[in-house]
N, C-alpha and C positions, 0 to 999 in steps of 0.2 A: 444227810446233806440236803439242804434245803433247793428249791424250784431255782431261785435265785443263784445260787451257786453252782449248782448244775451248768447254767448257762454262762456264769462268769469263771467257769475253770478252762483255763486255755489250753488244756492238753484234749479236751472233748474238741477242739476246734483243727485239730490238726489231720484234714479229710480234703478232699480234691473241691466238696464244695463248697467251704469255709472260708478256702484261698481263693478260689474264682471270683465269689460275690465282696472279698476283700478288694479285689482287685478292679471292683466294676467303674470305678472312672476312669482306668486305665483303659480299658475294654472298649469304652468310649471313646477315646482318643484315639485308639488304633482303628476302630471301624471307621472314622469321622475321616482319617489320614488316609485308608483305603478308599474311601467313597468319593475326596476331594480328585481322584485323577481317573475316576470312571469318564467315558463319553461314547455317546453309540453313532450319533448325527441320523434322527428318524428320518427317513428320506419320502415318507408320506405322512397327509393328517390321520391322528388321533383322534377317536370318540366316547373312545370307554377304556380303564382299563379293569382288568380281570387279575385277581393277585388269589392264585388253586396253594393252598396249604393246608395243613391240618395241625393241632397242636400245639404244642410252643413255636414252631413257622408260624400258625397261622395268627401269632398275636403280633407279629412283627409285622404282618398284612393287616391289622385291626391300626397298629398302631398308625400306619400311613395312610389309611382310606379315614379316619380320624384328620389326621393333617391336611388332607386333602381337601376335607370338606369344608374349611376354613378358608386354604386359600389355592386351594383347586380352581380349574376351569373345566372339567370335563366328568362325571361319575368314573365313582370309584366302588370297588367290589370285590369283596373277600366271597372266594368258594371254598367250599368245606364240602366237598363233594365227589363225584367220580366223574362231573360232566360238567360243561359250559353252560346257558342259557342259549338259547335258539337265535337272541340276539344278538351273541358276540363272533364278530365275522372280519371281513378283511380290514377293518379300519380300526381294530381292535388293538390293543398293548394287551397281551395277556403273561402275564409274570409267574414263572414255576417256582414256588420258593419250598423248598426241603435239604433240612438240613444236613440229614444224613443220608441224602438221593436217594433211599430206599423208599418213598412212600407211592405205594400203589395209587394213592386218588390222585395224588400229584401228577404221576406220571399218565396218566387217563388224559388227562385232561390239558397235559403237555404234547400227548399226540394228536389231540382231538383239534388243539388250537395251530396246530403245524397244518393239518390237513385243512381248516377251513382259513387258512392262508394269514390268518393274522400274524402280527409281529410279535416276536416270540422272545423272552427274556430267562434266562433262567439260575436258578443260585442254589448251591449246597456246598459240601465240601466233600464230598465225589460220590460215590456211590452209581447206581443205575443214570439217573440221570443227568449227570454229567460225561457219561457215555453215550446215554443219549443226542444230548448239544452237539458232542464231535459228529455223528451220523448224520443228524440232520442240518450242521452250521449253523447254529444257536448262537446269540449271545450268551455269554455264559459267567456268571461270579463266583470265583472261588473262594469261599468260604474258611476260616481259620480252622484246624481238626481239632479234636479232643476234648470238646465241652458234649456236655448234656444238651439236646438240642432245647430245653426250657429254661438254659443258664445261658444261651447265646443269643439273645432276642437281638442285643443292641448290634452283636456282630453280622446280625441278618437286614435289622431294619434301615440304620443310619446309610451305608452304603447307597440302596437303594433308594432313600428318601434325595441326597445329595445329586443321584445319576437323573431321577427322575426331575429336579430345581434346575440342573442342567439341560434338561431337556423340557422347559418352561410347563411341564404338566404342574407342577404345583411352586410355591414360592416359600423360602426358608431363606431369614435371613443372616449374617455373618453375626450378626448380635444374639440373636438363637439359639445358635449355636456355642458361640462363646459361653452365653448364659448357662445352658445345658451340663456342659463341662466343669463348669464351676459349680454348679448348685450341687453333683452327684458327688464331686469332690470332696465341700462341704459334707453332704448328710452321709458317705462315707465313715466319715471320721465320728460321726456322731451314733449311729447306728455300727459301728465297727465291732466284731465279735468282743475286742481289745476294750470298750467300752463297758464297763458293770451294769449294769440290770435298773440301778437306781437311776441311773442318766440317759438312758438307753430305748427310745420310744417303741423300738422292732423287739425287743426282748420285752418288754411291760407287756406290750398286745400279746405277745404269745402266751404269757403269764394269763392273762385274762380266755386265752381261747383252750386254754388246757384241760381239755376229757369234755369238751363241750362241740356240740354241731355250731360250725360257722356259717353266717353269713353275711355278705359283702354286698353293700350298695352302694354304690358309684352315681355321678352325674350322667346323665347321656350327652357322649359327645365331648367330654371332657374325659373324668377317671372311669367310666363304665368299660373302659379298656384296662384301666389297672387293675377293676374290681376282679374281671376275670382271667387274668394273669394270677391275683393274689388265691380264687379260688383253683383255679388248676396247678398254683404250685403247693397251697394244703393239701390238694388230693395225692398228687404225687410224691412230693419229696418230705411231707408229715403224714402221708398216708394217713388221712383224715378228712369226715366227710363235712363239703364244704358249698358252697352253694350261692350265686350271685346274681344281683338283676341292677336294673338303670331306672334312678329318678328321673321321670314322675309312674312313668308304667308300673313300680312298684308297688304304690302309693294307691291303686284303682286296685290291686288283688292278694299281693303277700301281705301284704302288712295286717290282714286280717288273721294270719295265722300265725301271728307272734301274741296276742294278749292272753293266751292262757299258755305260750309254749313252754316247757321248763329244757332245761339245760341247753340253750340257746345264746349264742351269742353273735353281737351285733355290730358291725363295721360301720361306720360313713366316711366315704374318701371324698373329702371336702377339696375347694378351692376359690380361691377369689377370682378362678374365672366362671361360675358358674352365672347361668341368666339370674335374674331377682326371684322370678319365677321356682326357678330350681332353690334357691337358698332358702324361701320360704317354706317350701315341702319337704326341707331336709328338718328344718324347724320345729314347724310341726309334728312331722315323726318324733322327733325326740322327745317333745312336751306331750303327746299321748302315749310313749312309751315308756315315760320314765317311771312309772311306775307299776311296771310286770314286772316279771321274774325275770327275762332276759337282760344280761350284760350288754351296755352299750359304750361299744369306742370310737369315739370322734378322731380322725385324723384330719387335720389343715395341713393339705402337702404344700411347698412353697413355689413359687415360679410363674413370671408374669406372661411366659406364651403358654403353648400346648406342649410344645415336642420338651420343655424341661420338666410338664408338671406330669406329663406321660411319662418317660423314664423317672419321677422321684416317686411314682407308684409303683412301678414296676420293681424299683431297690425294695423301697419299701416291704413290698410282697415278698418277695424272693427270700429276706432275711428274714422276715418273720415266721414262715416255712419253715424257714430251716431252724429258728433258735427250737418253733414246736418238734422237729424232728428229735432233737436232742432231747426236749421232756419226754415224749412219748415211748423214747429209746427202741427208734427205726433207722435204718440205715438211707440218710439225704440220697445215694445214688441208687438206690434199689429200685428196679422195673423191670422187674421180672412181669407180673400178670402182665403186661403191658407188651413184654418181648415176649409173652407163648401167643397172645393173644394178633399178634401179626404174625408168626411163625405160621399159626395155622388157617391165615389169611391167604397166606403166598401159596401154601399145597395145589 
């Protein structure tokens, strides 16, 4: 059986993560439906806010401090940490985001932002720290159960983008949003297991990244949120190593270690919202790399804000993952190293 057909036989598709990422504009929808009737009414000013996650949480915090930086009024700040910064105090928003409430840096750093009095937000779908929320009267979001916490970005991120528009920290508008919904929709069906390989952009790239190291470069500020979604969902669910950075910073030090690389292959997650600046160094790369050993795949994700061209990176990723899981013949929900390796975190 050929690579091709591998991926276009529908009975290799019939797994919990085949159907989820089938189902991601649906996903959409329902977070967009939960997030439209959030409201907290912040009863002091705001100056920063602090979004403590780790992992697929912490891209759904990538993806809003991204949004934010657009059409925020205040910094924003993903930790990936066990601690706060010294500067985040009572005027702070600090947001717990973990999906499955068990994460120890999350929760660090949920206590740490209670006791230094700031206002405190918090989202999973239960676990420790949604026990937490109730002891200390948190706001608190409940989260949908049963996903892979790297398959629920959009069920983590959208809510809280919508609550936080609500609460004038950042601005998203209804056309957006609409847009969002419909583009994922679109490239759904296009990208859709149900789709054969010939017509199928997420199947071709994975075609192209097969027995090879990847890497993913993204815009800054635009897809260098998708780019590292796309490599931590290779590492994980193709369990394959994988590896990403952001134009132009790329461009001053990796790029130097692809002209004699071999088996190497090579991402750009394009967009017509990139500055001219970035379009030209994406350019460039290409023109002096077209001639190494390394495979080069151009993606043009579509979508004329952020929050549609962020989610059509993040599909994008997530099924290209997984079509590699299926060549590699690994199992998409396997995390095991993943679960000993907090098992004997917690001891």
């Amino acid at each position: 059986m050929t690579l091709s057909a591998i991926l276009d036989k529908q009975e290799n598709h019939n797994n919990n993560v085949g159907k989820c990422l089938s189902a991601f504009a649906g996903q959409c929808s329902d977070a967009l439906f939960y997030g439209s009737s959030l409201k907290i009414g912040l009863d002091k000013n705001i100056d920063a806010v602090f979004i403590c996650a780790m992992g697929g949480s912490a891209l759904a915090g990538d993806m809003i401090r991204d949004i934010a930086a657009v059409s925020g009024k205040i910094p924003f700040t993903v930790i990936r940490d066990y601690s706060l910064p010294p500067w985040a105090g009572k005027n702070s928003l600090v947001i717990a985001l973990s999906y499955s409430g068990a994460t120890s840096e999350t929760l660090a750093c949920c206590r740490q932002a209670y006791q230094r009095q700031a206002t405190v937000i918090t989202a999973s779908s239960g676990g420790e720290l949604k026990k937490l929320s109730q002891e200390l009267g948190l706001f608190h979001l409940k989260l949908p159960q049963g996903f892979q916490p790297r398959l629920a970005t959009l069920h983590m991120a959208l809510p809280l983008l919508l609550l936080l528009n609500e609460e004038k920290l950042l601005e998203i508008s209804d056309e957006d949003i609409c847009a969002t919904y419909m583009t994922l929709k679109n490239l759904g069906r296009q990208w859709n297991p149900q789709n054969p390989a010939a017509k199928n952009r997420a199947k071709a790239t994975a075609l192209c990244l097969y027995q090879r190291t990847t890497l993913i470069w993204g815009s800054q500020g635009v897809t260098a949120t998708g780019a590292r979604n796309f490599k931590n969902q290779l590492n994980e669910t193709a369990e394959t190593a994988a590896f990403c950075g952001a134009v132009p910073e790329v461009s001053h030090n990796e790029i130097m270690s692809l002209a004699h690389s071999q088996q190497i292959s090579l991402v750009f997650l394009r967009s017509q919202l990139e500055k001219p600046e970035i379009a030209k160094n994406f350019d460039i790369a290409k023109e002096l790399l077209g001639d190494t050993a390394i495979r080069l795949k151009e993606i043009n994700l579509p979508g004329e804000d952020l929050m549609t061209v962020i989610c059509a990176s993040l599909l994008f990723g997530d099924l290209t993952a997984y079509y590699l899981s299926l060549l590699n013949k690994v199992d998409p929900e396997n995390i095991a190293l993943i679960s000993s390796f907090k098992a004997r975190m917690s001891r």
